[in-house]
ZAMARGU-4260 file (C-alpha; in steps of 0.2 Angstrom, whole numbers, plus 5000, padded with zeros to 4 digits):
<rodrens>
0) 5000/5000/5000 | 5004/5019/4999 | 5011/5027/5016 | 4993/5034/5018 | 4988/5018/5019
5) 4982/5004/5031 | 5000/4990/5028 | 5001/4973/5025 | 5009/4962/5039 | 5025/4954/5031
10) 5016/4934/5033 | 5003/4946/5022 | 5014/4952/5009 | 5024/4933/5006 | 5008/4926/5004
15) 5005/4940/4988 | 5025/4940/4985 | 5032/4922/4984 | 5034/4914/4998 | 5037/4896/4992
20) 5027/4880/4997 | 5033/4865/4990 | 5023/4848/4992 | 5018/4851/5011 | 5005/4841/5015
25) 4988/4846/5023 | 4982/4832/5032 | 4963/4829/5037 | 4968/4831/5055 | 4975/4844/5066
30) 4970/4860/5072 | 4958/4871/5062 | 4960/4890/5052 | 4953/4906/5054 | 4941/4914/5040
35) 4930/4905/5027 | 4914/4900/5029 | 4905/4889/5042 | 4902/4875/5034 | 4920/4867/5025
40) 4908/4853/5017 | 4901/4865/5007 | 4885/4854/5006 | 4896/4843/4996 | 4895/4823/5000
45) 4907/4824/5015 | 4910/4805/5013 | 4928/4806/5018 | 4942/4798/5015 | 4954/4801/5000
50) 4970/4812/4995 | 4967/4828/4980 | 4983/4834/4973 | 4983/4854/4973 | 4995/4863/4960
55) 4999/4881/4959 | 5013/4894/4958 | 5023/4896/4972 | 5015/4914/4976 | 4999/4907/4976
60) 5003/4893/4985 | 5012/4902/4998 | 5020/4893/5014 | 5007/4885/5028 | 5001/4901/5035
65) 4995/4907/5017 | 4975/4907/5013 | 4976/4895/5001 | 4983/4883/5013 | 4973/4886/5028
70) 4958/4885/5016 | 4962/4867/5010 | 4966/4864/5027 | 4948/4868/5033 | 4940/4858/5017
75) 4950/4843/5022 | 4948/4842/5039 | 4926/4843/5039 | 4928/4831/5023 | 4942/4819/5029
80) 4951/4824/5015 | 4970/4826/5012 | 4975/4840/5002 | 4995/4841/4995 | 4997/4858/4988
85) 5012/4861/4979 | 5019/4877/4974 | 5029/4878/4957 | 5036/4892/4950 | 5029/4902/4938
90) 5040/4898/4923 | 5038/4879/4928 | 5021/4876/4930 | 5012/4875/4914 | 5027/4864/4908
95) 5026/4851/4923 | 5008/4853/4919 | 5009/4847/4902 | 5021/4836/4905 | 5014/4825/4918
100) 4997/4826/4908 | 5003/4819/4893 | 5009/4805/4902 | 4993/4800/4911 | 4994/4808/4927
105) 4993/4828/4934 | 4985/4836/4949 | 4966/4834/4955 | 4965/4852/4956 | 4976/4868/4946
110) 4977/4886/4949 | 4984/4893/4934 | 4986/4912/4924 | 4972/4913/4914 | 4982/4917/4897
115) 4987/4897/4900 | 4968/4893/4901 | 4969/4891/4882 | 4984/4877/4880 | 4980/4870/4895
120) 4962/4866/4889 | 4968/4861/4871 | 4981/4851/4877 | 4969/4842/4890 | 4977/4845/4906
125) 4961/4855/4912 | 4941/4845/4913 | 4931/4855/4904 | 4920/4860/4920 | 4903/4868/4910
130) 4891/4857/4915 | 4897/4856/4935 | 4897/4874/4934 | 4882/4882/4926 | 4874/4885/4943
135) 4887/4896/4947 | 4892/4905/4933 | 4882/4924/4938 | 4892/4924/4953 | 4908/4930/4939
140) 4909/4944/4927 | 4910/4940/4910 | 4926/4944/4908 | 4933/4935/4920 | 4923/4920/4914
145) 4929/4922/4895 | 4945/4921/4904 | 4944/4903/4910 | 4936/4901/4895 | 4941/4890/4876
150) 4932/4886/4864 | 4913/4889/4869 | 4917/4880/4886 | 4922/4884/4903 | 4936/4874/4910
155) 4938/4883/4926 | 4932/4896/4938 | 4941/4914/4941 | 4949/4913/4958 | 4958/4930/4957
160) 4957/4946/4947 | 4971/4960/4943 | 4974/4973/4928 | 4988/4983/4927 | 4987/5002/4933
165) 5000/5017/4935 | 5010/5017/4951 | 5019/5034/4953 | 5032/5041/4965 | 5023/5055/4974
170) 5037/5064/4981 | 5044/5065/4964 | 5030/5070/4956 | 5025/5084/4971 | 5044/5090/4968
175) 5043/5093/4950 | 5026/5101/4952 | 5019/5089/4942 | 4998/5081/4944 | 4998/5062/4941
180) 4995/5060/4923 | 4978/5055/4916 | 4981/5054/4898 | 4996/5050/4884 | 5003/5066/4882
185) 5001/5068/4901 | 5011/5053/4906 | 5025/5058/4890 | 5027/5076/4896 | 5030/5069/4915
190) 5041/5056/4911 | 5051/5066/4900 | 5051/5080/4914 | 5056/5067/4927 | 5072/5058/4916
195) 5087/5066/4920 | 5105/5062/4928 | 5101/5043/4938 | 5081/5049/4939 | 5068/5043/4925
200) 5052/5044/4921 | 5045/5027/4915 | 5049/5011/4920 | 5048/4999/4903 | 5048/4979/4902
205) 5058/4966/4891 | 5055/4953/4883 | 5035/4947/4886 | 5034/4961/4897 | 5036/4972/4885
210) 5023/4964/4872 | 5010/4962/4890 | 5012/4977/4894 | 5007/4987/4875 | 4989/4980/4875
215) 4980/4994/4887 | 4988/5006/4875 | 4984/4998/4859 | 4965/4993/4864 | 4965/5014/4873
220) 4970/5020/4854 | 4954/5010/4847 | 4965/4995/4840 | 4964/4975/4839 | 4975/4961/4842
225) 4967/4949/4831 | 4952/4949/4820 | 4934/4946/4827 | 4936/4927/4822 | 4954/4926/4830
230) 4961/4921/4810 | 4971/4936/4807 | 4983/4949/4818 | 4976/4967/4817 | 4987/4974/4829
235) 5000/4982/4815 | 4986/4993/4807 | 4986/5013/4809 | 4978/5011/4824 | 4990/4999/4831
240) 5005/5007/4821 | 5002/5023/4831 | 4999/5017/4847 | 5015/5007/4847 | 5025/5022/4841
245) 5017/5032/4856 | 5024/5015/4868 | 5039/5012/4857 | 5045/5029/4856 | 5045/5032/4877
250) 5059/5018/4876 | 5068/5022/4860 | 5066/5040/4856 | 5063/5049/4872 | 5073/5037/4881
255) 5063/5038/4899 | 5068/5022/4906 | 5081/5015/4916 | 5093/5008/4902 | 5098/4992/4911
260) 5080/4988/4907 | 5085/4982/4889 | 5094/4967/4896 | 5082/4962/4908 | 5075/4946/4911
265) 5054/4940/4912 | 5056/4943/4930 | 5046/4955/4940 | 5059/4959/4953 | 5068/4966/4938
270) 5055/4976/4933 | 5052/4985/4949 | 5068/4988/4957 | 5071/5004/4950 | 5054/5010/4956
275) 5057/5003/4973 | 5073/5010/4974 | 5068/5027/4971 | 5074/5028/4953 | 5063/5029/4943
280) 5046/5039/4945 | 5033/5028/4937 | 5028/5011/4931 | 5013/5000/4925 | 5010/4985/4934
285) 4998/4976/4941 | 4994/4972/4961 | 5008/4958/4962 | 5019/4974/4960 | 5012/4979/4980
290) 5024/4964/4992 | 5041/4970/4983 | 5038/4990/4983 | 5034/4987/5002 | 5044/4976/5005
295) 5060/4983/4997 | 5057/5001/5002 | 5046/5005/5018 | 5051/5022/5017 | 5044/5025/4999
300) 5029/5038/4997 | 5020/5031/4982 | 5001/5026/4975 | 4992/5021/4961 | 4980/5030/4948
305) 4971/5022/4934 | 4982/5021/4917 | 4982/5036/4910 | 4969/5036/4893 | 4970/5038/4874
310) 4955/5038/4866 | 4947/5030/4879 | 4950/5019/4895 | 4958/5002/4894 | 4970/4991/4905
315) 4973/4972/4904 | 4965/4958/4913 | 4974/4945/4922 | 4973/4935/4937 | 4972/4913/4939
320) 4958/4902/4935 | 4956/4887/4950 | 4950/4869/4939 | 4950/4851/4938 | 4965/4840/4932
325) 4958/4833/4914 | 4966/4814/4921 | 4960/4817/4939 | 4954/4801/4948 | 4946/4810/4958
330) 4937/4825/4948 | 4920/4824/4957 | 4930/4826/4974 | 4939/4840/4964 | 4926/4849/4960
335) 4918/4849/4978 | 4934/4857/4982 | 4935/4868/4968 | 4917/4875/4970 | 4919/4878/4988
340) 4935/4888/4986 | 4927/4900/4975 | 4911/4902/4988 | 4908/4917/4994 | 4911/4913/5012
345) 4928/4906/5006 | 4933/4924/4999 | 4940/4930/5015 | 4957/4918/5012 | 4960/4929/4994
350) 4955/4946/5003 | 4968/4941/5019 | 4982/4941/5003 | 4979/4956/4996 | 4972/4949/4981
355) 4957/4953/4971 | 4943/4937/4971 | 4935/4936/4956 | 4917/4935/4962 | 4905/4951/4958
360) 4899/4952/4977 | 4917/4955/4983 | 4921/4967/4970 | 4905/4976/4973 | 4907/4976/4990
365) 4912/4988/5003 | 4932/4981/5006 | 4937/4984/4988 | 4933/5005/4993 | 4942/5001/5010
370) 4960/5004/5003 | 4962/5017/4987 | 4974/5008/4978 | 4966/4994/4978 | 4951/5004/4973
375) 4958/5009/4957 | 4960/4990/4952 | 4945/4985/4956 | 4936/5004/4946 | 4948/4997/4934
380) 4940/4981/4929 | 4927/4987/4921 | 4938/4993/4904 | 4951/4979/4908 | 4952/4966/4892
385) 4955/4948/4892 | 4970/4943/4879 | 4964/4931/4865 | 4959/4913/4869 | 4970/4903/4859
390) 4980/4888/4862 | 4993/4899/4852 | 4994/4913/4863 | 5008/4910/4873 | 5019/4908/4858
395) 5013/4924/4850 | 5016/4933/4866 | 5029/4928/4873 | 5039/4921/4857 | 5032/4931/4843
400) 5029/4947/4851 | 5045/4947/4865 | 5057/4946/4852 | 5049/4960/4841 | 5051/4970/4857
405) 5067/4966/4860 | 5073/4970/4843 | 5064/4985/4844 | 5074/4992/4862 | 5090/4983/4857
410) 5091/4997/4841 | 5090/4980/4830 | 5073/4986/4820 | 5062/5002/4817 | 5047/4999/4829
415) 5035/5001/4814 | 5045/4987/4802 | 5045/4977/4816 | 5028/4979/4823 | 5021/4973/4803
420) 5034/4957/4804 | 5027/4952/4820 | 5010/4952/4811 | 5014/4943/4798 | 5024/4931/4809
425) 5006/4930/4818 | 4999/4925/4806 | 5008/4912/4800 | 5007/4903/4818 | 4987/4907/4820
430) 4986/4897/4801 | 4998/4883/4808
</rodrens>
């Protein structure tokens, strides 16, 4: 949170942050957890017995103390259930998860980033979970739906939310004299103002950052990243051209970044440090970007506005969809466990995190107001876009369009050449 607002206990800012859980084992016996609902059946069978394997990054994960865990914990206890959750980092999960799936076996449960939902679905690691689900389905926006979503079926439900907003120094903002930016010319004119001797303006990503973080702008300037039928990249056309000469141009022409950002990695930590360390006076990122600021600067005076707009409001969607393992023994078991961690009464283990649920009542509700950073996240769901739904998209994001990025701030290519050669290198995987 900003200094003006309530903070995070550290236990609270691991659980958002990484801390890592690796195969511990929640038994169906032991002392109970605080939060969730009253009744850890969930009006399920409750017939006992049996063992549910649980798989999900590290950061949701978290270590024994996290609300995931103390949620299986509780689920597993009243249903005699045991529950191994295994956190996996990030850049290992969907791998592992492939891999074991092809073999035969898998997880009874995932929790995974919904831009995997896509493969995972076509590559039969996740059930297709339509049919156990329909009763539930209002409970979720749209969007959020469409995220967990391929191919005209649901093969999971949203278990938390996020988009990605403008966090900004505010004592080097109040400094200069300048008011938080609201729109691109804004936001260029600050960064600009801000970038001089070890300061800048603007944090930028590498690699797939780089590519995640152009949608808002592209979708704010009234452009596309792929036809209406999902055949054909639009993303190069003079809308797209000129929003990417806007985003390109901070990078390469007014050069408001920290230069060592060229040779960064995918990693987060990366990405922030400059912000946390005082450097650099602004960034887009999403709530994930809360744990390391605090954590790595206590002192910092900071906050977080809405991103500013072009021709209208946009931001991207993201968050991790919660399913049943396509080879799952188990799945009915599965899904008990699956439909009562995304209850309402179960929300309060997401909320204790920091994280955003994905249910309606939560995000309607009187907590997501509590905290005005947090506010701004939640405001900003309603213009926040889900990425295509194709098994594809992976590659095309983080292969297609992290190497056009690269080459772009590496000086290699003109940011329009290369913006039309990632098209047509779109294209070609989307008819493959």
């Amino acid at each position: 949170m900003s200094t003006s607002s309530p903070r995070l206990s550290r236990r609270q800012l691991l659980a958002i942050g990484g801390g890592v859980a690796s195969g511990l084992t929640l038994a169906a016996c032991g002392t109970g957890s605080g939060g969730g609902g009253d009744d850890p059946t969930g009006g399920g069978s409750g017939s006992g017995g049996g063992t549910l394997e649980l798989w999900a990054n590290a950061a949701i994960a978290g270590d024994s103390d996290s609300g995931l865990q103390r949620a299986v914990l509780a689920w597993g206890e009243a249903n005699g259930v045991t529950v191994n959750v295994q956190g996996i980092p990030t850049q290992d999960l969907v791998p592992k998860l492939t891999t074991t799936s092809s073999g035969g076996s898998g997880p009874d449960v995932a929790i995974v980033d919904v831009s995997s939902v896509p493969q995972l679905a076509a590559a039969q690691v996740l059930a297709d979970v339509t049919d156990q689900a329909s009763s539930v389905t209002g409970d979720f926006g749209d969007e959020l739906l469409a995220s967990s979503s391929y191919d005209g079926s649901l093969f999971g439900l949203p278990y938390t939310t996020n988009n990605v907003g403008l966090y900004y120094n505010r004592e080097l903002l109040d400094g200069a004299g300048i008011a938080v930016p609201t729109t691109w010319d804004e936001l260029r004119e600050a960064a600009i103002e801000l970038t001089g001797g070890d300061q800048y303006g603007y944090m930028m990503g590498a690699q797939g950052q780089g590519a995640f973080l152009f949608w808002p702008w592209l979708w704010q300037n009234g452009g596309t990243i792929l036809s209406e039928d999902l055949t054909t990249a639009t993303f190069a056309d003079d809308l797209g051209q000129e929003a990417f000469a806007f985003y390109a141009g901070l990078a390469v022409g007014d050069k408001v970044a920290p230069p060592e950002f060229v040779g960064s990695n995918a990693s987060w930590d990366q990405y922030v440090a400059p912000f946390v360390q005082g450097r650099c006076a602004m960034m887009a990122i999403g709530p994930w970007g809360t744990a390391p600021v605090v954590e790595g600067n206590p002192e910092l005076d900071w906050a977080v506005a809405p991103l500013p707009g072009g021709a209208s409001q946009a931001s991207v969607l993201g968050g991790a969809t919660i399913s049943v393992g396509h080879n799952s023994g188990q799945s009915d078991l599965a899904w008990e466990l699956v439909s009562w961690l995304t209850a309402s009464d179960q929300m309060p283990y997401i909320q204790d995190t920091g994280n955003i649920p994905g249910r309606r009542d939560v995000i309607d509700s009187d907590w997501a107001s509590e905290d005005p950073d947090r506010l701004v996240f939640v405001e900003q769901m309603e213009v926040s876009r889900a990425r295509p739904a194709l098994p594809v998209w992976g590659d095309i994001e983080w292969g297609v369009m992290a190497n056009m990025w690269d080459a772009v701030i590496q000086g290699q290519q003109a940011p329009a050449d290369a913006l039309a050669a990632a098209a047509e290198e779109t294209n070609q995987k989307l008819s493959s």
